[in-house]
N, C-alpha and C positions, 0 to 999 in steps of 0.2 A: 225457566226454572219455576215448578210449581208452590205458590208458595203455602204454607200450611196454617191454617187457621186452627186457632184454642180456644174452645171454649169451658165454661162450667155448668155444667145440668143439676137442679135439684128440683124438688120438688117436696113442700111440705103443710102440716095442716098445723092451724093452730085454734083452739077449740075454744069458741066465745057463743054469743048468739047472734041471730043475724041483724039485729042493729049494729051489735058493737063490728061485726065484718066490714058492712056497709060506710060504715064512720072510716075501718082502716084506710078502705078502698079510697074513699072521698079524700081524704088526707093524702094519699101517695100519689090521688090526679092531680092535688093543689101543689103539693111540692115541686112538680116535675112541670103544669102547665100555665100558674101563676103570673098573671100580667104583674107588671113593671106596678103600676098601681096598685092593686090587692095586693103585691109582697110591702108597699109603704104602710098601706092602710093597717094592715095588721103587723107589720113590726112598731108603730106609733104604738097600737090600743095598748093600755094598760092590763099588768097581768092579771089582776084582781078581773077583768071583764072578760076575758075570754074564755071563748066557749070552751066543751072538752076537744071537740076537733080542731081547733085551734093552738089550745095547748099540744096537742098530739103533734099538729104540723110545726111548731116551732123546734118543738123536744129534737122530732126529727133533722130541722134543717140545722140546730146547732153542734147535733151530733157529725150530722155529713157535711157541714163548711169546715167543723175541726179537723178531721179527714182531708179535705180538699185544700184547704190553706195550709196543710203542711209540706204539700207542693211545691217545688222550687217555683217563682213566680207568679203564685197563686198568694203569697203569703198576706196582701191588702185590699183582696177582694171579699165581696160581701154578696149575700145571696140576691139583691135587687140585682146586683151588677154583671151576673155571669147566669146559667142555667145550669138546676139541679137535676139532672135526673133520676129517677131508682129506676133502677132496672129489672122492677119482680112485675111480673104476670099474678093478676089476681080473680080470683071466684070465688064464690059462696055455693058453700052446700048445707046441706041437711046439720054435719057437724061442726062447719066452723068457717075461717077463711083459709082458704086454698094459696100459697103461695108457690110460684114455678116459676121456672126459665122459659121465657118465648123463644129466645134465639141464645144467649148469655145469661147469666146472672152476676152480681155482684154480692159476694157472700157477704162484704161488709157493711152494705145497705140490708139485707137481711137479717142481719142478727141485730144490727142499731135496729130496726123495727119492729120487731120480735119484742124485744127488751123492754122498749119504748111501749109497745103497745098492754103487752101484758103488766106494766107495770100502773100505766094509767088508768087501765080498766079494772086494775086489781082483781087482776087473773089468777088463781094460785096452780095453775097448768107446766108442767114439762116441756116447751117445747123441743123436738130432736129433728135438728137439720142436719142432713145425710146428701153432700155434692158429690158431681163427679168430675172427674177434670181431663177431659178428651181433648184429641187433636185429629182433623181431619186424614193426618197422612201416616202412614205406617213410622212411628217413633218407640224405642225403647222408654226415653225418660217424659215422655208428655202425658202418660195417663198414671192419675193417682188419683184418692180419695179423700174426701175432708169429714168428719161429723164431728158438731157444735151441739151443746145438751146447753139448751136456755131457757131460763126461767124469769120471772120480776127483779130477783134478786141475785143474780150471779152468771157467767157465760163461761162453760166449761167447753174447751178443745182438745180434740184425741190427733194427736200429731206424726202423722204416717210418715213422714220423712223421717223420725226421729224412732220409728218400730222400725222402719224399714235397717236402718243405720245398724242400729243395734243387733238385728238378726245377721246381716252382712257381719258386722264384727264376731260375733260367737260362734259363725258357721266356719271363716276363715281361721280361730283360734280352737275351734273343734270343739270349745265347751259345752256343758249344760250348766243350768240351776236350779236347785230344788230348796226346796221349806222343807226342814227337818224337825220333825219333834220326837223329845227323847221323853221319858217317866222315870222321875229319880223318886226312888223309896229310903225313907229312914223309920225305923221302925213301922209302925202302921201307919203313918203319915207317907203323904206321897202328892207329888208336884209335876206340872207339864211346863218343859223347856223347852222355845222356841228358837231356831238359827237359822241362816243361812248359809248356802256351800254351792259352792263352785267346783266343780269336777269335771274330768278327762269326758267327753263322748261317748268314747269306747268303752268307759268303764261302770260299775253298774256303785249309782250313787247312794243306794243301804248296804252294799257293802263299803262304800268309806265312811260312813257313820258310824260300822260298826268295830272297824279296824282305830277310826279315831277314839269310839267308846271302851274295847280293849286296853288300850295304854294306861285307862283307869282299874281294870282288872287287876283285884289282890292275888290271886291265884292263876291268873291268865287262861280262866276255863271259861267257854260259854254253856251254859246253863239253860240251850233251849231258848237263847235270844237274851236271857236274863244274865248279868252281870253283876257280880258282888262287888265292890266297891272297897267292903272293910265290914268283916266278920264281926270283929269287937262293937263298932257302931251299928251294925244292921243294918248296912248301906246296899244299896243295887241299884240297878239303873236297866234299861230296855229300849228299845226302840218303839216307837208308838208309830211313826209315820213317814211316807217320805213326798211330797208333792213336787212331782214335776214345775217349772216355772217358765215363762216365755222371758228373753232377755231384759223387754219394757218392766216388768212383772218385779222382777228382780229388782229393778234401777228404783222402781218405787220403793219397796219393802226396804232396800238396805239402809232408807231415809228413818226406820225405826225399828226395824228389827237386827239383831246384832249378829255378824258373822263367823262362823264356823271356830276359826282361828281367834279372832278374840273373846269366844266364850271361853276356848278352853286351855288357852296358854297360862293364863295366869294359874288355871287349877295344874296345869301342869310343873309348871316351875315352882309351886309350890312343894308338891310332889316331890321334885328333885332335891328341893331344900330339906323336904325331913327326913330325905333318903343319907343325905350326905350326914346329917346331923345325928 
């Protein structure tokens, strides 16, 4: 049985000069090829003395043993005691330091250094790390994609198992989602309303805007898209927009924009109360 090998490819720059390249470099041989001696000597010096490549290679090794001793029986080992490796390929060019996979990478040693790096240098740089996650043998679920948007101050991940998911569920449930915005007029004043909506596939999502904006109709006429609301106030309402949404798209927004059905139920049952009244 052939057995299939995984790995992850990336390749990324991150934009300093070539001192401060050269310091990452020097830092990520010390981490990985550090005698038993030199990890004592410098875990002794006090913080106040060390250098910035020192500080760099500590930043690092306490970010990667936090990682490593959360290992089942890793959990009382210390970095003199075991080896560290990072696993990033590194070069200097014209723009910056070059980070890549030789054979593998370890994304999580890469954005710890990234992080680490640009923070120490006080970089105020984007960096955008974009993997790939291959497997040598013909498999359905072994190839996907990772991208990490890192900066000094925050590490943002775009999580494709979780687009992925999301597109499988609204394909099997047949829906769309779109951002709808209406313009509601009172006399010469006038306002933009924002919702969300959730609709059939098949069906065409400004026409249930406008079938939901209708049920406000005084006269139940459209007007060229324009909708009276209430003659006596000088009220109307229209359509202004309708943007398509991907299903991730949607999962975010409904965290602050309001949906379809709760903007306009309560104007509805309002509605029905002055009607009855």
């Amino acid at each position: 049985m052939q057995l299939r090998n995984n790995h992850t490819e990336a390749s990324f720059l991150i934009p300093c000069s070539k001192e401060q390249a050269m310091l990452g470099i020097e830092a990520i041989n010390f981490v990985s090829s550090a005698t038993e001696e030199e990890k004592h000597i410098l875990l002794n010096k006090p913080e106040a003395e060390r250098t910035l490549l020192e500080k760099l290679v500590m930043a690092l090794v306490e970010y990667c043993m936090e990682q490593t001793c959360s290992y089942p029986g890793n959990e009382n080992n210390s970095w003199v005691e075991q080896e560290l490796y990072l696993q990033l390929g590194t070069e200097i060019d014209c723009d910056g330091l070059n980070i890549f996979s030789e054979v593998d990478i370890d994304l999580n040693h890469a954005v710890i250094f990234t992080e680490t790096f640009l923070k120490l240098m006080d970089l105020p740089h984007l960096v955008e790390i974009s993997a790939a996650h291959t497997c040598s043998s013909a498999r359905i679920n072994e190839f996907a994609g990772t991208l990490i948007m890192v900066s000094k101050d925050r590490i943002r991940y775009l999580n494709w198992e979780e687009f992925a998911r999301l597109e499988r569920e609204a394909h099997e449930a047949q829906v769309q989602y779109s951002l709808c915005e209406v313009m509601h007029y009172s006399g010469e004043s006038s306002s933009k309303q924002q919702f969300l909506m959730t609709s059939k596939a098949t069906e065409s999502a400004s026409g249930k805007v406008m079938d939901i904006l209708m049920t406000f109709s005084e006269d139940g006429v459209d007007y060229d898209g324009l909708i009276v609301t209430s003659t006596e106030e000088n009220d109307s309402c229209c359509l202004h927009a309708v943007h398509a949404l991907t299903p991730s798209e949607y999962a975010v927004l409904a965290k602050y924009i309001p949906k379809a059905e709760d903007v306009y139920a309560a104007a509805l049952a309002q509605i029905k109360g002055d009607d009855k009244a």
